[in-house]
C-alpha positions in Angstrom: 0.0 0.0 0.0 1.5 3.6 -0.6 1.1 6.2 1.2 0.4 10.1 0.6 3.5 11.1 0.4 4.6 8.7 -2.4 1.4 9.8 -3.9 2.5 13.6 -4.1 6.3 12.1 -4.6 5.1 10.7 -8.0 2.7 13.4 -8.9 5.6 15.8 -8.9 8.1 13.2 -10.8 5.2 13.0 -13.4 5.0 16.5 -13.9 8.4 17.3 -14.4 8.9 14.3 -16.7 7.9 16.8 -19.5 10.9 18.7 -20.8 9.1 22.6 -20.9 8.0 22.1 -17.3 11.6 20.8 -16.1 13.2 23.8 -18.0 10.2 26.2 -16.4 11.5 24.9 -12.9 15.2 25.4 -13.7 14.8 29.2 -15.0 12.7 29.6 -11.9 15.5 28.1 -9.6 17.4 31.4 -10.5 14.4 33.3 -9.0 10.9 34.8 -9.8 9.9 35.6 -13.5 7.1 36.9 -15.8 5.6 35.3 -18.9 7.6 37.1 -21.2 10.7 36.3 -19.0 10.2 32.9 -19.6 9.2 32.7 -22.9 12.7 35.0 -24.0 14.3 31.7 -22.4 11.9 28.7 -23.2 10.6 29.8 -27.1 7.5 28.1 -27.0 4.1 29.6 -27.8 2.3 32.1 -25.1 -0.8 29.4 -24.8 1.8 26.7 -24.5 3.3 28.4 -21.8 0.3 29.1 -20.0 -0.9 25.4 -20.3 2.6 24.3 -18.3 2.4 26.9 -15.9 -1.3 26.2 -15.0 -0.1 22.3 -14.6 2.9 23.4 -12.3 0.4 25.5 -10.2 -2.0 23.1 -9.9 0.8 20.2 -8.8 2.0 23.2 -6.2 5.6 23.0 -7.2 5.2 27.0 -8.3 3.1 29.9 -7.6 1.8 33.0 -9.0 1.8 36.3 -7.8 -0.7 39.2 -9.8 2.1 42.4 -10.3 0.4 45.2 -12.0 -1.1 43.7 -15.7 1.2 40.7 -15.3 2.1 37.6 -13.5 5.0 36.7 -11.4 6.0 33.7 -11.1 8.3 31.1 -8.8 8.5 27.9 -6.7 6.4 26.7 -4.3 7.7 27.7 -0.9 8.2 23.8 0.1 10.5 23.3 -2.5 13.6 24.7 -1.3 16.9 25.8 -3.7 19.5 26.3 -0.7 22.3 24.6 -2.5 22.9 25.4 -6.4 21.5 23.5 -8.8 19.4 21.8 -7.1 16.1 21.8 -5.7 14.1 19.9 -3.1 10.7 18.2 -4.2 10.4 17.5 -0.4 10.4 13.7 -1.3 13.8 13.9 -3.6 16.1 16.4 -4.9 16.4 17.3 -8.2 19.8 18.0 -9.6 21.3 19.9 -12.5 
């Protein structure tokens, strides 16, 4: 039987298994950014974008923050970047 924490372990694995979402969470390892920050590094389409960041919301490993028109994003509070390169799913770390 598993419990909810290999539940939430996996659901974040399976998120980040798709290559935009992984890159999303590295730019954001470096700190906050908007829409357009993120699409100047990841050159995907605006919708596509918003898809990925909605999924990475919803799995809480980022959140949004409303500044002025636009939208601010970074990582969930839980998941922690103390040492470079590498960020704490709580579960795992994830190294680049």
């Amino acid at each position: 039987m598993t419990n909810k924490q290999d539940i939430d372990c996996a659901s974040k694995l399976s998120l980040l298994s798709n290559d935009i979402r992984l890159k999303v969470v590295r730019v954001l390892m470096d700190g906050p950014a908007s829409v357009s920050e993120l699409l100047k590094k990841i050159p995907i389409e605006q919708n596509l974008m918003s898809h990925h960041l909605r999924l990475l919301r919803e799995g809480k490993l980022v959140t949004s923050q409303r500044v002025g028109k636009g939208v601010s994003y970074k990582l969930d509070g839980d998941m922690s970047t103390e040492i470079e390169n590498e960020v704490n799913l709580g579960c795992c770390r994830l190294s680049f």
